[in-house]
FIKOLZA-1660 file (N, C-alpha, C; in steps of 0.1 Angstrom, whole numbers, plus 5000, padded with zeros to 4 digits):
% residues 145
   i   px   py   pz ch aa at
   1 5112 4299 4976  A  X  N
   1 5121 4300 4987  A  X CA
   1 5115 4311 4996  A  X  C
   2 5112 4309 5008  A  X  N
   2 5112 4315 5018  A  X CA
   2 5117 4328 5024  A  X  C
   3 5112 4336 5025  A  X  N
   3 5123 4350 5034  A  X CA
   3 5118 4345 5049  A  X  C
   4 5134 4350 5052  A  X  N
   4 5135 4347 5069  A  X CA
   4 5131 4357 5074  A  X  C
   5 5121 4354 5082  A  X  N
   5 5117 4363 5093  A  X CA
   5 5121 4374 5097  A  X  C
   6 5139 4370 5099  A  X  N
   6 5145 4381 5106  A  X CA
   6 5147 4387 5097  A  X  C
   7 5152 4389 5080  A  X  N
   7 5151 4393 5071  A  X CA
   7 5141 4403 5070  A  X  C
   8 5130 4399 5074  A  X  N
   8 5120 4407 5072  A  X CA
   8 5115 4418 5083  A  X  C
   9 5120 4416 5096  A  X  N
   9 5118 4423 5107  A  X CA
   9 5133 4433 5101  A  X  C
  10 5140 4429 5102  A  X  N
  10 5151 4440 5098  A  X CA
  10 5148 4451 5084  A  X  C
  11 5146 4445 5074  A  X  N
  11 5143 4452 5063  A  X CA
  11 5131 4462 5068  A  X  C
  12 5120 4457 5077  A  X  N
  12 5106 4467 5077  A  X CA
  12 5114 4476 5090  A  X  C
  13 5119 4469 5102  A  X  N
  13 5129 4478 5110  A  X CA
  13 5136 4493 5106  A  X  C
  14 5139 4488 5093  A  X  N
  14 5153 4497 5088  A  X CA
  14 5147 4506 5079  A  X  C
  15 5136 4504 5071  A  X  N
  15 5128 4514 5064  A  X CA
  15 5117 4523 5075  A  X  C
  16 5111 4517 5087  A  X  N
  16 5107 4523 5098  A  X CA
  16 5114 4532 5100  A  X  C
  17 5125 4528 5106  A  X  N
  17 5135 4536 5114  A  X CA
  17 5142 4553 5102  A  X  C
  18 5137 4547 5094  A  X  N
  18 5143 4557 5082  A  X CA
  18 5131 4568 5079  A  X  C
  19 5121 4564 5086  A  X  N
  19 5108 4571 5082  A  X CA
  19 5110 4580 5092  A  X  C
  20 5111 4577 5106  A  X  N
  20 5109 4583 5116  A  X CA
  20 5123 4591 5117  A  X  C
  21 5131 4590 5110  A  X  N
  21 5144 4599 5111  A  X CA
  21 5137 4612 5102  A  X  C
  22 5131 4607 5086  A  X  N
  22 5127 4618 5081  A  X CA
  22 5117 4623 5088  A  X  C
  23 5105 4617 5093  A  X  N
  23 5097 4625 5103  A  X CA
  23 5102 4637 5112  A  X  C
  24 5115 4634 5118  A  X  N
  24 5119 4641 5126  A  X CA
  24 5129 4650 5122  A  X  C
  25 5132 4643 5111  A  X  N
  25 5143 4658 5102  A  X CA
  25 5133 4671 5099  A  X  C
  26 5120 4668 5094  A  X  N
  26 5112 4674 5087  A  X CA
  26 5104 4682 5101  A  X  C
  27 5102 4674 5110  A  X  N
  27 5098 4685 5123  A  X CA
  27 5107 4695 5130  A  X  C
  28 5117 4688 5129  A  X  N
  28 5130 4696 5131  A  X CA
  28 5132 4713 5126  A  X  C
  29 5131 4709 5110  A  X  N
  29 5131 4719 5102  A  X CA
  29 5118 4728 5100  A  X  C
  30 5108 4724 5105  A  X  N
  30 5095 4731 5110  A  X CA
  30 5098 4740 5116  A  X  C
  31 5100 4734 5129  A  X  N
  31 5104 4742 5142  A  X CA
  31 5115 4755 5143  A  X  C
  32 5124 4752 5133  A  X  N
  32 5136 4761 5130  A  X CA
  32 5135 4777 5117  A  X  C
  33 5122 4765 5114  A  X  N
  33 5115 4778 5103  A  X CA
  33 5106 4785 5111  A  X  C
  34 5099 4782 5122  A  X  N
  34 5090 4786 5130  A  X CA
  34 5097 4801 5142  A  X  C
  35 5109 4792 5145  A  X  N
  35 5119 4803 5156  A  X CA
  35 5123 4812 5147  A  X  C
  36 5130 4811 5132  A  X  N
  36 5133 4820 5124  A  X CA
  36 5122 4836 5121  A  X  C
  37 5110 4828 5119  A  X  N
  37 5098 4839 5115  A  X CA
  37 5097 4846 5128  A  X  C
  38 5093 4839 5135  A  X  N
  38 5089 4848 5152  A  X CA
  38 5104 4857 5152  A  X  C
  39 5118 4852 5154  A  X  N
  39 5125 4863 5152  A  X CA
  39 5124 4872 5140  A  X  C
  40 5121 4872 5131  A  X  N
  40 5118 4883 5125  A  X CA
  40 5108 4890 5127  A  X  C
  41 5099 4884 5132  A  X  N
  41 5088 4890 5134  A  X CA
  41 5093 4904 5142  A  X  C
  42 5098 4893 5155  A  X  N
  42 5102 4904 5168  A  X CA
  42 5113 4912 5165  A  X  C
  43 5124 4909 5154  A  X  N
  43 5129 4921 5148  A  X CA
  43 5124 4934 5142  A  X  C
  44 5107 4930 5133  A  X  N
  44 5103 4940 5122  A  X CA
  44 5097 4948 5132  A  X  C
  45 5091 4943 5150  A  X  N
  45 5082 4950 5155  A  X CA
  45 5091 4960 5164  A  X  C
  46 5106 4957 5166  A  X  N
  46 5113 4965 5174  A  X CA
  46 5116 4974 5165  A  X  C
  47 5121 4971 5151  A  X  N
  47 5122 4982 5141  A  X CA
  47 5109 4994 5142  A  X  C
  48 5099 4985 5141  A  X  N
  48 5083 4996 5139  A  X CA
  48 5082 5007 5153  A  X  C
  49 5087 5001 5165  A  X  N
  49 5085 5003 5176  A  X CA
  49 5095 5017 5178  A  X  C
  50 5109 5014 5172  A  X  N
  50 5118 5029 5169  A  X CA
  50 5112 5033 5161  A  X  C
  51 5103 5032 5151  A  X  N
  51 5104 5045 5142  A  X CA
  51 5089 5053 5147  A  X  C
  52 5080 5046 5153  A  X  N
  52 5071 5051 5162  A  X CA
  52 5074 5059 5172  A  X  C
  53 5083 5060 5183  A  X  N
  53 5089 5063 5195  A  X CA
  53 5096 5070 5188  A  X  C
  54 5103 5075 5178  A  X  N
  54 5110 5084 5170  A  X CA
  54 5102 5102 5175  A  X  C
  55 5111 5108 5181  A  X  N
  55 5105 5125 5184  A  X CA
  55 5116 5130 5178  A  X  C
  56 5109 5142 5172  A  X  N
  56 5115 5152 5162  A  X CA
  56 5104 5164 5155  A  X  C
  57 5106 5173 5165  A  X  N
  57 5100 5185 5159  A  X CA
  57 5097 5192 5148  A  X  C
  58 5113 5193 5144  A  X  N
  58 5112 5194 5130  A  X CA
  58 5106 5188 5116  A  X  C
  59 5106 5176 5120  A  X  N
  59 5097 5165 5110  A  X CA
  59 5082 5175 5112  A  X  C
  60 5079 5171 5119  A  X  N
  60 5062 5175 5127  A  X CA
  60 5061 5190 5121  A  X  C
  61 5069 5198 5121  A  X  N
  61 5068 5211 5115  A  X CA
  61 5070 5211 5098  A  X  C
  62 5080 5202 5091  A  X  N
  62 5081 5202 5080  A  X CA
  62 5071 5199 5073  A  X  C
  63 5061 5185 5081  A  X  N
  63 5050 5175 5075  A  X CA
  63 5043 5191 5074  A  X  C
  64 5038 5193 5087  A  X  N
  64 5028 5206 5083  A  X CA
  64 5030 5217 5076  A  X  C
  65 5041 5223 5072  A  X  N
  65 5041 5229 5062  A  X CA
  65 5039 5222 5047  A  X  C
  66 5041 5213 5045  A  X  N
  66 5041 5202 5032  A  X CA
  66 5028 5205 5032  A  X  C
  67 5016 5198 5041  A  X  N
  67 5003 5197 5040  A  X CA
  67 4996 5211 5039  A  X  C
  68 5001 5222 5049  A  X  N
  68 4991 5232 5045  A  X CA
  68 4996 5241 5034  A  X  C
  69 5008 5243 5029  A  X  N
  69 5014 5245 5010  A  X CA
  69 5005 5240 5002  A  X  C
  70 5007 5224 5003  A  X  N
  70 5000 5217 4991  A  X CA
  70 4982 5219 4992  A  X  C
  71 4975 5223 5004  A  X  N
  71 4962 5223 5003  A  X CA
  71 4959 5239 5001  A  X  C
  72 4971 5244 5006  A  X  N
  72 4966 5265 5001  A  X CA
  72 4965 5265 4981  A  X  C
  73 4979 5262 4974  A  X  N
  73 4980 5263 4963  A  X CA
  73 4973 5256 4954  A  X  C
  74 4967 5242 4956  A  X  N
  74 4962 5236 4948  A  X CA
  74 4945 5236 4954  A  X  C
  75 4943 5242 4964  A  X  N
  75 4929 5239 4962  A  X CA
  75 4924 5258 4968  A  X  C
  76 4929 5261 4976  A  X  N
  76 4923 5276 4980  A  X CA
  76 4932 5289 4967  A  X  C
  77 4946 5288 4966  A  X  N
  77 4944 5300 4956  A  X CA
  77 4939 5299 4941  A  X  C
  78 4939 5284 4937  A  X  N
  78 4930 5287 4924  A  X CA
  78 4916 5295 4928  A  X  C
  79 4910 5289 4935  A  X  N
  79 4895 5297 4940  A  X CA
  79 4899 5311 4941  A  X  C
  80 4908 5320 4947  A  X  N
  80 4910 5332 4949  A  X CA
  80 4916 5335 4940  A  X  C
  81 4921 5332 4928  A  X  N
  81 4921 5339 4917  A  X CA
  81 4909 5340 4910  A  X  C
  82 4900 5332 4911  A  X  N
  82 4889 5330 4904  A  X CA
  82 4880 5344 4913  A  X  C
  83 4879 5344 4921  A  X  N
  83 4873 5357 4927  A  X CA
  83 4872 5369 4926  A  X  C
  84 4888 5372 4928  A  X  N
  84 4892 5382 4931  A  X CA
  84 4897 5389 4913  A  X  C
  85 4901 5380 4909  A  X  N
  85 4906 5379 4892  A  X CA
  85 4894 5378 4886  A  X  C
  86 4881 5384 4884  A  X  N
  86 4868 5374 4873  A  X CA
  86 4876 5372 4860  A  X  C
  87 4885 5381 4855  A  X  N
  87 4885 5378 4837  A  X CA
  87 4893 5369 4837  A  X  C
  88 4897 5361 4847  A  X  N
  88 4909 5352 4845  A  X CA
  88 4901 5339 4842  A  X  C
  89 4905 5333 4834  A  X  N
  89 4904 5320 4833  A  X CA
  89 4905 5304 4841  A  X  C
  90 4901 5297 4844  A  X  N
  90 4902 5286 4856  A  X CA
  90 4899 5276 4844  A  X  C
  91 4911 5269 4843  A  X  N
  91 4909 5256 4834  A  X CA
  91 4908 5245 4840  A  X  C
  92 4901 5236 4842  A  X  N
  92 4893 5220 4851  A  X CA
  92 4900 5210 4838  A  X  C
  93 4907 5201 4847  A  X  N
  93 4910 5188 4838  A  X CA
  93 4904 5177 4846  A  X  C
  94 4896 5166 4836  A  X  N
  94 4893 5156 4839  A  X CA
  94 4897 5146 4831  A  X  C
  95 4898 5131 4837  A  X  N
  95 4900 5119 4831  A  X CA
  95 4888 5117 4827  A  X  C
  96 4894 5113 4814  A  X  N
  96 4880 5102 4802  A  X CA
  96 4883 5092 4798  A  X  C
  97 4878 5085 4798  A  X  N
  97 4878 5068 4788  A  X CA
  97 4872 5073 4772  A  X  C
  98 4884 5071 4765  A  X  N
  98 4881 5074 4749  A  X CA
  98 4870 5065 4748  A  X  C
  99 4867 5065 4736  A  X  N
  99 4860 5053 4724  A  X CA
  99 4865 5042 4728  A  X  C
 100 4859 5032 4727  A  X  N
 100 4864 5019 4718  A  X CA
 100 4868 5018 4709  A  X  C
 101 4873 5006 4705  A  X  N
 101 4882 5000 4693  A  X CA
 101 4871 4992 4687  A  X  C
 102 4864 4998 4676  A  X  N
 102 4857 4989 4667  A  X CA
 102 4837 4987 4673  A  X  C
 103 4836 4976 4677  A  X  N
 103 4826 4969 4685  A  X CA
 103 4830 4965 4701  A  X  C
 104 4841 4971 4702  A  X  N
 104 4842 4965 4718  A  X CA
 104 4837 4972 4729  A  X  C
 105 4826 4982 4724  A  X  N
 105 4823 4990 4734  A  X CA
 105 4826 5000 4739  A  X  C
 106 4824 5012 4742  A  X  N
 106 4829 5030 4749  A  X CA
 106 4837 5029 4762  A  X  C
 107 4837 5020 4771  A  X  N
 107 4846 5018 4780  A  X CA
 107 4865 5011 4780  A  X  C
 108 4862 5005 4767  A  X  N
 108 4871 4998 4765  A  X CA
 108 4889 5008 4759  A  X  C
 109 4885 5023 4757  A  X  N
 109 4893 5029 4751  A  X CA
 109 4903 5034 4760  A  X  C
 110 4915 5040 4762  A  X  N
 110 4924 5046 4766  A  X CA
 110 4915 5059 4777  A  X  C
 111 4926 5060 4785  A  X  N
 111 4923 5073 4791  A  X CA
 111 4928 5080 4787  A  X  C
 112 4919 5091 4789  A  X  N
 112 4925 5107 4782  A  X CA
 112 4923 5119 4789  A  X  C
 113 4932 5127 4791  A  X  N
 113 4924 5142 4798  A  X CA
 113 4924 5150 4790  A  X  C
 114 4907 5158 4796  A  X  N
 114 4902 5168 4793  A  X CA
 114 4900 5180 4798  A  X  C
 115 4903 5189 4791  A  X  N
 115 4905 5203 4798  A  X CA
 115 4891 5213 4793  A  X  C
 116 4884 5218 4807  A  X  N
 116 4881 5228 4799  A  X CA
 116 4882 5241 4806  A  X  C
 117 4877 5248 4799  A  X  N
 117 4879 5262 4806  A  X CA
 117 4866 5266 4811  A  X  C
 118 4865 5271 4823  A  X  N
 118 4853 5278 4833  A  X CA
 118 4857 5292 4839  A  X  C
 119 4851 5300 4842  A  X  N
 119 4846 5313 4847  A  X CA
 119 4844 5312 4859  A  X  C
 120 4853 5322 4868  A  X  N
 120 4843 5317 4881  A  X CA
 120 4849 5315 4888  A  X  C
 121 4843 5312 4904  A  X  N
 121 4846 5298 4911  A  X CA
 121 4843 5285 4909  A  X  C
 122 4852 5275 4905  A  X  N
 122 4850 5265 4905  A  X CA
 122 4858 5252 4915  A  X  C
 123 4850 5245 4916  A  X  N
 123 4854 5232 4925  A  X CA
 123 4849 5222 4918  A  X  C
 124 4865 5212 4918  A  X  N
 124 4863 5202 4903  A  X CA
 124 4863 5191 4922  A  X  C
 125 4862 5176 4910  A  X  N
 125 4859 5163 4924  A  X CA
 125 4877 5165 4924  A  X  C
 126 4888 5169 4918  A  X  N
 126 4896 5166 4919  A  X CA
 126 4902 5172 4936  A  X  C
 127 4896 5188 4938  A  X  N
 127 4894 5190 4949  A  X CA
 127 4892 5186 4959  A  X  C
 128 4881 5181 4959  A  X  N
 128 4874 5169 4971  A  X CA
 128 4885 5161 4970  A  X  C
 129 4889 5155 4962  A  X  N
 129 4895 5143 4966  A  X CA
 129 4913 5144 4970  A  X  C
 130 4918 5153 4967  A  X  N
 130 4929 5157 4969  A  X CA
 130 4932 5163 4985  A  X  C
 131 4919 5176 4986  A  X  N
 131 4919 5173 5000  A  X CA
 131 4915 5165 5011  A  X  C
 132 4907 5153 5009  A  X  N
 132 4905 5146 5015  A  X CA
 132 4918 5135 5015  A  X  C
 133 4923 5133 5009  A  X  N
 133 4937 5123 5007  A  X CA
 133 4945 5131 5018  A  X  C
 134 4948 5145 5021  A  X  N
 134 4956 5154 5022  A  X CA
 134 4955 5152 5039  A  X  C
 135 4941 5156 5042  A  X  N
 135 4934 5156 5052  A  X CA
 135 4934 5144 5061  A  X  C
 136 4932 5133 5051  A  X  N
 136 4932 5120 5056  A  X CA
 136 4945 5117 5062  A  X  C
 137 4953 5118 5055  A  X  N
 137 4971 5112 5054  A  X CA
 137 4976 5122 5071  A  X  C
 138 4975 5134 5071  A  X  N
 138 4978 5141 5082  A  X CA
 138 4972 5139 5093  A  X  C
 139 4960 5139 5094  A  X  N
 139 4956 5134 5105  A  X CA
 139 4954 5123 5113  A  X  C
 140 4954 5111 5100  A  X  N
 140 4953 5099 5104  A  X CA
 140 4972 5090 5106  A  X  C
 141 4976 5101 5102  A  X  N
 141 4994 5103 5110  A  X CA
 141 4995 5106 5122  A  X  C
 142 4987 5117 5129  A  X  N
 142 4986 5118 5141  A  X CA
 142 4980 5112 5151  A  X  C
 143 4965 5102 5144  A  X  N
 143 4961 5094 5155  A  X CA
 143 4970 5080 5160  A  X  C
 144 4978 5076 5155  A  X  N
 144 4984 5066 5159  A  X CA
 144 4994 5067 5162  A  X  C
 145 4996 5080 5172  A  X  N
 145 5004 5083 5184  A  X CA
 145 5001 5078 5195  A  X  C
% end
């Protein structure tokens, strides 16, 4: 038995026409996901935009005291005790990688700190690196004014 023609134009019609509805539900909902992001977008940049354009002296004076506290006591008066104090003691801590476990090799173990005791002036890398973090963070706050 035969299918009618029009049978057939209708049936391929009506699954067409069903395609091109979801085609267009689904660009639809592109486009609505698309407007949604850009407004957020342009929400997160007006947010960024106050807290940049944000003036306050007091901040700007607190940060600097934070930063020159933390770089006098942890890195310049140990040194000046060490100077001015010789019989005093300056203890240096560093991170170690224990042992291994078995055969798995010397890198493979826990970290551990080690303390030792020095004489003197000393300057551990923890120095370097603390003021450079210190240094970094402050000033690279004020270039992107």
């Amino acid at each position: 038995m035969p299918v009618p023609l029009e049978l057939v134009t209708l049936l391929s019609s009506s699954v067409l026409g069903g395609v091109m509805k979801l085609w267009a539900n689904t660009n639809e909902a592109r486009r609505q996901e698309r407007t949604y992001f850009l407004q957020t977008l342009n929400a997160k940049a007006d947010i960024i935009g106050k807290a940049r354009s944000y003036e306050n002296r007091g901040f700007q004076w607190t940060r600097r005291a934070i930063a020159l506290t933390a770089v006098f006591f942890i890195v310049a008066f140990p040194k000046m005790v060490a100077v001015f104090m010789p019989e005093t003691a300056v203890f240096y801590g560093y991170s170690e990688m224990g042992k291994g476990f078995l055969f798995f090799g010397s890198g493979s173990g826990a970290e551990r700190i080690v303390w030792e005791q020095m004489r003197g002036l000393v300057i551990t890398p923890l120095d370097t690196h603390l003021l450079a973090a210190i240094v970094g963070l402050y000033f690279g706050g004020s270039l992107t004014r």
